[in-house]
C-alpha positions in Angstrom: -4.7 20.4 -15.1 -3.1 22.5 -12.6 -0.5 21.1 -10.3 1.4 22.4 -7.4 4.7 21.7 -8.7 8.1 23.3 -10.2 10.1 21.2 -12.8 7.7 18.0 -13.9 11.5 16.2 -14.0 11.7 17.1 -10.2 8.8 16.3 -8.5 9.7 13.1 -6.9 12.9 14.8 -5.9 11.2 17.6 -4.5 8.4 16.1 -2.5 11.2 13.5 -1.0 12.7 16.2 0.4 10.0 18.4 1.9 8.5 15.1 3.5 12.2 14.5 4.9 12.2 18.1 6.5 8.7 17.6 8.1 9.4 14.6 9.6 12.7 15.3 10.6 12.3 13.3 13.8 10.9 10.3 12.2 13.1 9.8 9.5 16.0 10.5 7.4 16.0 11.0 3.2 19.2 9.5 1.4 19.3 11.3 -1.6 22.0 9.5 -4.1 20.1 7.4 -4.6 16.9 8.2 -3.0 15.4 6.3 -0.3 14.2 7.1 3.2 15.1 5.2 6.5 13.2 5.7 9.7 15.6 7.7 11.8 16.6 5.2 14.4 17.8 2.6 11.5 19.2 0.2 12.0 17.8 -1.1 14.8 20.0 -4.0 16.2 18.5 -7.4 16.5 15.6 -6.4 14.5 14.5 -7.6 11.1 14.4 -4.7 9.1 11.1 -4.0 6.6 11.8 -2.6 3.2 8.9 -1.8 0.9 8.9 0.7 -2.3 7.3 1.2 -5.5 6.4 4.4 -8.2 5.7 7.6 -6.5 2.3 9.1 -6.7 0.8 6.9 -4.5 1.4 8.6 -1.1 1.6 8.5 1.1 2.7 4.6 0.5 5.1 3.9 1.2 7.2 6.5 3.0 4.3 7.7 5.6 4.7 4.2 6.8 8.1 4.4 7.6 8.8 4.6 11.5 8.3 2.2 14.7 5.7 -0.3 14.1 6.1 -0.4 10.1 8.6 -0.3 7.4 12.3 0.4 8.2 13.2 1.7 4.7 10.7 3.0 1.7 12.6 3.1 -1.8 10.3 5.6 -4.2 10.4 5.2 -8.0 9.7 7.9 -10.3 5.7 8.8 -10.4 3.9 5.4 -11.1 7.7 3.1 -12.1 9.4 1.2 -9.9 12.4 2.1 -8.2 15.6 0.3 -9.2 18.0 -1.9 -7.2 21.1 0.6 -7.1 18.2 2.3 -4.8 16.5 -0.9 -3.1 20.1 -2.5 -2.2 21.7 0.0 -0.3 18.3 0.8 1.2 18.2 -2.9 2.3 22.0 -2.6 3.6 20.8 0.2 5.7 18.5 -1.2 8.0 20.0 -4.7 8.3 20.6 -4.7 12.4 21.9 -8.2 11.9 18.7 -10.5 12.0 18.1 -9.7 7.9 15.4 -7.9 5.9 12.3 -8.7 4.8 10.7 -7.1 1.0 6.9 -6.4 0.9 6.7 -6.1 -2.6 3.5 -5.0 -4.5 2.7 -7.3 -8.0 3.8 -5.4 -10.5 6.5 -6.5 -13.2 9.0 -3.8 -12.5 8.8 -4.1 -8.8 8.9 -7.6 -8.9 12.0 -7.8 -11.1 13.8 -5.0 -9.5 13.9 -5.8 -5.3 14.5 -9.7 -6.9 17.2 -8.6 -8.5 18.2 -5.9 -5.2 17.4 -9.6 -2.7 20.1 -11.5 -4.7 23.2 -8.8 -4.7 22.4 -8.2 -1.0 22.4 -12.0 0.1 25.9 -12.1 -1.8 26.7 -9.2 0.5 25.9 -11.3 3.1 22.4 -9.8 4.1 19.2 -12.9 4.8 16.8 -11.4 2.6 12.8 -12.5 2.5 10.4 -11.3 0.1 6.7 -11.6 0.4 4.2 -10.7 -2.8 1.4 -8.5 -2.3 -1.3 -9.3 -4.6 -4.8 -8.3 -3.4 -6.8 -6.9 -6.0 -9.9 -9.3 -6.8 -10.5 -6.9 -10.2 -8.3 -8.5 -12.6 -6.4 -11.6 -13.2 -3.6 -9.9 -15.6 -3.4 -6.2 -16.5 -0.9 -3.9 -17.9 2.0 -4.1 -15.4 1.3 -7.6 -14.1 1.0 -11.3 -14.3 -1.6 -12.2 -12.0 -3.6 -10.2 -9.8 -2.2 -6.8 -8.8 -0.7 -5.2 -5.4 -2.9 -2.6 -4.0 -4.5 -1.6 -0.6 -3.4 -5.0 1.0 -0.1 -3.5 1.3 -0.8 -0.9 4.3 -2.2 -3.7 6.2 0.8 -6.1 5.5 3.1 -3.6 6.0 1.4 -2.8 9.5 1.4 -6.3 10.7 4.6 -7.2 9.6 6.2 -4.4 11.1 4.9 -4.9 14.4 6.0 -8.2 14.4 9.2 -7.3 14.0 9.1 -4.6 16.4 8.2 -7.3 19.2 11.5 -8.7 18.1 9.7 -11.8 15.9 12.7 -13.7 13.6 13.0 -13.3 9.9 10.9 -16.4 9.5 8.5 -15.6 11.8 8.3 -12.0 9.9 7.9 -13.6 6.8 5.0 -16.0 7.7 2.5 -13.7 9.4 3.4 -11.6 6.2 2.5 -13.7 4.0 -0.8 -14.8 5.9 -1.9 -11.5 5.9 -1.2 -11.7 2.3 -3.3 -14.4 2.0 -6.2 -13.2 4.0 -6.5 -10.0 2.3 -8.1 -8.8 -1.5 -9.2 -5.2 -2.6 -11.2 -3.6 -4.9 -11.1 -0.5 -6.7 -13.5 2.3 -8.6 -12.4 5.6 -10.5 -14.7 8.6 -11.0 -12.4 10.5 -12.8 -8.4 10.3 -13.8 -5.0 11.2 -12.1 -2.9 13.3 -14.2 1.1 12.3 -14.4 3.1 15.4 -14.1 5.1 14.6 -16.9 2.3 13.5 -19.0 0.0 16.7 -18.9 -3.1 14.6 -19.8 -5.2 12.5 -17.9 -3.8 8.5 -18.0 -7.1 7.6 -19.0 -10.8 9.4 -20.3 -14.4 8.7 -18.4 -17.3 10.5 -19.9 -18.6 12.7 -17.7 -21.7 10.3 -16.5 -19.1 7.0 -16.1 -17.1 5.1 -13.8 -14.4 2.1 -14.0 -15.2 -0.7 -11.7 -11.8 -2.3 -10.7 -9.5 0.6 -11.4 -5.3 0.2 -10.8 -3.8 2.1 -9.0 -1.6 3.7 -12.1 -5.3 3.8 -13.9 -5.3 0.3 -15.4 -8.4 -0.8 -16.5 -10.5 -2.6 -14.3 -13.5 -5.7 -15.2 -16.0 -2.8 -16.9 -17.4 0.8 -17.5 -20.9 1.2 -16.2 -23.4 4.4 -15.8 -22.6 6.9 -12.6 -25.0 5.3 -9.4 -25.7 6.1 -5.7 -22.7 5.2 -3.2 -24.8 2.6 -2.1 -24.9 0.6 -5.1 -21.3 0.9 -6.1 -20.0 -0.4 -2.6 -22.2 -3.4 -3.2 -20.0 -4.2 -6.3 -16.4 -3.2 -4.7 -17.9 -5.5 -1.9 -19.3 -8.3 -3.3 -15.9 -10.0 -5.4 -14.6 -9.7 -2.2 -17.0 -11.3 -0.4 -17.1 -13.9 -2.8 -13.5 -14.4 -3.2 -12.4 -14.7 0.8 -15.5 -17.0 1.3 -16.5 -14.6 4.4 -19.2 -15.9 6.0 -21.2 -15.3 9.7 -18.5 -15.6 12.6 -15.7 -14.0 10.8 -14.1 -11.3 11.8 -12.1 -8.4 9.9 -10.0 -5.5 9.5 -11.2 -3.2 6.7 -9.9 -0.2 5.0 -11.9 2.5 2.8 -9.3 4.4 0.7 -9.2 7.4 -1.0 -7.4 7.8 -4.2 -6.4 11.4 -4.1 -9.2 13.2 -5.3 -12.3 11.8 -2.9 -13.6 13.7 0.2 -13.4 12.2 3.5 -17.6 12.7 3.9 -18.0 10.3 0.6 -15.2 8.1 2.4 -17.7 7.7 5.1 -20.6 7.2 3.0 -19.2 4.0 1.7 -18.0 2.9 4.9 -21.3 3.1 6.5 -22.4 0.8 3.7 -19.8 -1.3 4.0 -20.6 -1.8 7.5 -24.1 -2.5 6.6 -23.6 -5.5 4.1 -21.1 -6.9 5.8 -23.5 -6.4 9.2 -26.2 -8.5 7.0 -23.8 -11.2 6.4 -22.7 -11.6 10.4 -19.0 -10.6 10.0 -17.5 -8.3 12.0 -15.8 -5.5 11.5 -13.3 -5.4 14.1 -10.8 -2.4 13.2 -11.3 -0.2 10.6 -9.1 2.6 8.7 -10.8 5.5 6.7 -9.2 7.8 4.6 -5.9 8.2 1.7 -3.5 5.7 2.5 -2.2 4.4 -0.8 -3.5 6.9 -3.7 -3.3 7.3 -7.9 -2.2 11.2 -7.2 -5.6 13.1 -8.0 -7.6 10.4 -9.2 -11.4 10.7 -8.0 -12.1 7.3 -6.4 -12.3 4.8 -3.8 -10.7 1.3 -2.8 -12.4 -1.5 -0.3 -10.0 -3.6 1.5 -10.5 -6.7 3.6 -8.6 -8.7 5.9 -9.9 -11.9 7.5 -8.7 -11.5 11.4 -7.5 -13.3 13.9 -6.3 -12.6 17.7 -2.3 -12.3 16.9 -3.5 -10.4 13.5 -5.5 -7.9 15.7 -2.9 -7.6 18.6 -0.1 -7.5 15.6 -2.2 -4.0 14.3 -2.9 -2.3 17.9 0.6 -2.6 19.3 2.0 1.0 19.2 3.1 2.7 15.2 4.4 5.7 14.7 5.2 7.0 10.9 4.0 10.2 9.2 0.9 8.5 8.2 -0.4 6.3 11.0 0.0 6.4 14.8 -1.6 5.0 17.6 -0.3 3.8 21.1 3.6 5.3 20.8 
């Protein structure tokens, strides 16, 4: 596997800082210990959005940092969680005095860490919120989780959460449409082929050359099963269908759906689920009434696709077209 890097040991390090430099006027890398705050932090009166995780996934979480989204993004080494000397002072930093809310993903590290970062800054004096992201219909445990695991849900939350604290909404307030979009949303995954960890130098995990993982992780966990390489069409209908199922969608409802790319997976065959996605879901009488195509939260080069789905409603859909403006996704600023 060839990689664009320098120093394995330095990648994180690295990318952190070129991302820092392009987006100079969006936001500002601390590097000891590393986390990035959007430039303007903190803003005062405003409940401040802190999210993080392993690297390798951009660009979660720092493309999502700006107006309209996270405050503060606290990166791990590739694919393990950061730690709380990172996530506390990251939380300190964009506390404008009406406290800060953690959108953590389901993973044991994660979990323990910004639980551990919540408690040392409330005995700093800092109101500290957490919601649990835990979208992914594949799998009810897996190998960094009890219960299901944190996936593509978290863009959305992360969007909808941080404009409601843009329009000035209290911690509370923050917290609950937070966690109803947590509710609302579940994701499923496939992998065509593995991601390669810099410092590993092999592939996490082997697919024969005709094979595919239903229900993939996001760090290449395994998913419900291995089946024979099919069309597009028919593996959408199983991404889709567990969701379906598991959200109870039926004719009426309205939605907000992503189709992600996991690194390694051309926009056109993007599209080509999409359009199939729009199809069944066309068949069932749900609507899908904003959409987002293309990488958002990735497994580094992994060849593969995610399906997320949000059940709507009006303040959801108002919440996700009020203006953003982060490295990753802009509209209306």
């Amino acid at each position: 596997m060839k990689k664009l890097i320098n120093d394995p040991r330095a990648v994180v390090n690295e990318s952190v800082e070129g991302f820092g430099i392009a987006h100079a006027d969006l936001v500002i890398v601390h590097p000891e210990p590393l986390f990035i705050t959007r430039r303007d932090a903190p803003v005062q009166g405003k409940v401040g959005l802190v999210s993080g995780g392993g690297s390798g996934h951009e660009p979660l979480h720092a493309g999502f940092v700006g107006r309209g989204m996270l405050d503060a993004a606290v990166p791990g080494a590739v694919f393990t969680s950061p730690t709380p000397d990172q996530i506390i002072p990251a939380t300190a930093a964009v506390d404008g005095g009406a406290g800060v809310l953690h959108i953590v993903k389901n993973y044991t590290g994660d979990v323990l860490n910004f639980e551990t970062a919540a408690e040392m800054a409330e005995a700093d004096g800092i109101s500290v919120r957490s919601v649990l992201v835990n979208d992914d219909v594949a799998v009810e445990d897996s190998l960094y989780t009890a219960g299901r695991r944190g996936v593509g849900g978290t863009v959305l939350v992360e969007r909808i959460a941080g404009a409601a604290a843009e329009r000035g909404d209290d911690l509370d307030a923050v917290t609950a449409i937070a966690q109803r979009v947590v509710d609302g949303v579940r994701s499923m995954g496939v992998a065509l082929a593995a991601c390669t960890v810099p410092h590993a130098g092999v592939p996490s995990f082997e697919l024969a050359e005709d094979e595919i993982e239903i229900g993939i992780g996001i760090h290449g966990e395994p998913g419900r099963h291995r089946i024979a390489m099919e069309g597009a069409d028919g593996i959408t209908q199983r991404l889709l269908d567990p969701i379906v199922a598991d959200l109870s969608l039926t004719s009426g409802d309205r939605t907000i759906v992503m189709v992600n790319g996991m690194g390694g997976t051309p926009a056109s065959e993007l599209y080509i689920v999409f359009r199939k996605v729009a199809q069944l879901l066309g068949d069932l009488g749900v609507s899908i009434d904003r959409s987002l195509v293309g990488n958002y939260i990735t497994a580094l080069e992994m060849q593969g696709a995610s399906l997320t789905i949000l059940r709507a409603d009006d303040e959801m859909l108002d919440l996700w077209d009020a203006p953003v403006h982060t490295a990753a996704l802009r509209w209306g600023a």
